[in-house]
Every structure is written in structure tokens, then in C-alpha cells.
C-alpha positions in Angstrom: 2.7 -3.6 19.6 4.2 -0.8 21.6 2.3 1.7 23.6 2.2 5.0 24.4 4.2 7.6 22.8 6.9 5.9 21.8 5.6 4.2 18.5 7.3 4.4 15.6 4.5 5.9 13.7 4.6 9.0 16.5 7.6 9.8 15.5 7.3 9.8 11.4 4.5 11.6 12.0 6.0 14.6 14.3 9.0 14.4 12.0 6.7 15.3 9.1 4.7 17.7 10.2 8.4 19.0 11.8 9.7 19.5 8.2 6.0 21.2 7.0 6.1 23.4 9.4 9.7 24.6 9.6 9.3 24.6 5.8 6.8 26.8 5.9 8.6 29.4 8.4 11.5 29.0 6.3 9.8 30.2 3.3 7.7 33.1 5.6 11.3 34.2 6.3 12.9 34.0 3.2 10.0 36.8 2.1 9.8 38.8 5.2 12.8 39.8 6.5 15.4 41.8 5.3 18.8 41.2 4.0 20.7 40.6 7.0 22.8 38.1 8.2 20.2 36.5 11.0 18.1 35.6 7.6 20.7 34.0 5.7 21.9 31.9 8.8 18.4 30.7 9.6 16.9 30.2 5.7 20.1 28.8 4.6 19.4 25.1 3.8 21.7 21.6 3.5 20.0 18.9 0.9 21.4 15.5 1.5 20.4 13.9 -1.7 19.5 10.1 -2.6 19.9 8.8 -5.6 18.7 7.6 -8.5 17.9 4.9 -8.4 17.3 2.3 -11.1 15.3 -1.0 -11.2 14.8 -3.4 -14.0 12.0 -5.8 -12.6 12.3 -7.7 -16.0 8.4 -6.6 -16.9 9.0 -2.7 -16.1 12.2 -0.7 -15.5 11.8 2.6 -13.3 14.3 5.2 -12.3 13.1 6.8 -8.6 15.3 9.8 -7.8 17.2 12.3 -7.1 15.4 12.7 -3.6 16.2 15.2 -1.4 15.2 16.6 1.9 15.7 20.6 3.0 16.9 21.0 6.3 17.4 24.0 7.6 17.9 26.0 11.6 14.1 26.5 11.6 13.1 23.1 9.9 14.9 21.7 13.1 12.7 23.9 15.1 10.0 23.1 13.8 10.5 19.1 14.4 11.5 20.4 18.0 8.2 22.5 18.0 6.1 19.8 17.1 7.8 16.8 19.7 6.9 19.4 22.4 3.2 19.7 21.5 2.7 16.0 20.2 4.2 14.8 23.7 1.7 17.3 25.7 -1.2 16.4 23.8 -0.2 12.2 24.2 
């Protein structure tokens, strides 16, 4: 198993915590500054979605879906944000 920083599990993890945190300062944004045009370019969002998806397993059928993920100029940041402090700390 690797090492070191550069397990895969580092990198879900600083990806998450990416996304909560530029989440969250997209959503500080959205309610704390004023109309102008620096807070629509960086609260404005893109959602690739996924899905549904169906399965019929014969015993149980289950629909997962639509998924979707919100990524926005400061949800990038934030992943960026939290690389630079996970790689200092490890």
C-alpha cells in the first residue's frame, strides 16, 4: 500500500472537505455581498448531473439519482485551499 501523501484516500478526503468548505464560502457570499458583478461570477455554479439510475436485482428494484455536484470559482478554491494545508500538515 502506498505511502506518504499520495494515497488515494488523501485525496478524496481533501476533495471533500474542498467542496464543504468552498460550499460554505459560496453560500457566505451569496448573503454578504452586494449585487455586483464580482458576486455573480464567483457564486455562480455549474451542476454536472448523474443519472438516474435504475436497478432491478430481481428481489428489490431501486432508482439512485439524479446526483449532482456544485462547483463553483470558490469551491475550486476551496479544494486548492485545502491541498495546500493537507500537504503542510503531511
Amino acid at each position: 500500500m502506498p505511502s506518504g501523501p499520495h494515497r488515494p484516500r488523501f485525496y478524496i478526503w481533501v476533495l471533500i472537505i474542498g467542496f464543504v468548505i468552498g460550499g460554505t464560502l459560496t453560500s457566505l457570499f451569496r448573503q454578504t455581498l452586494p449585487d455586483s458583478a464580482a458576486r455573480t461570477f464567483l457564486t455562480s455554479t455549474w451542476t454536472p448531473t448523474f443519472g438516474p439510475v435504475s436497478m432491478n436485482l430481481l428481489v428489490i428494484d431501486f432508482t439512485l439519482g439524479p446526483l449532482g455536484l456544485h462547483v463553483s470559482i470558490l469551491s475550486l478554491v476551496g479544494v486548492l485551499v485545502a491541498y495546500l494545508i493537507a500537504r503542510s500538515l503531511f
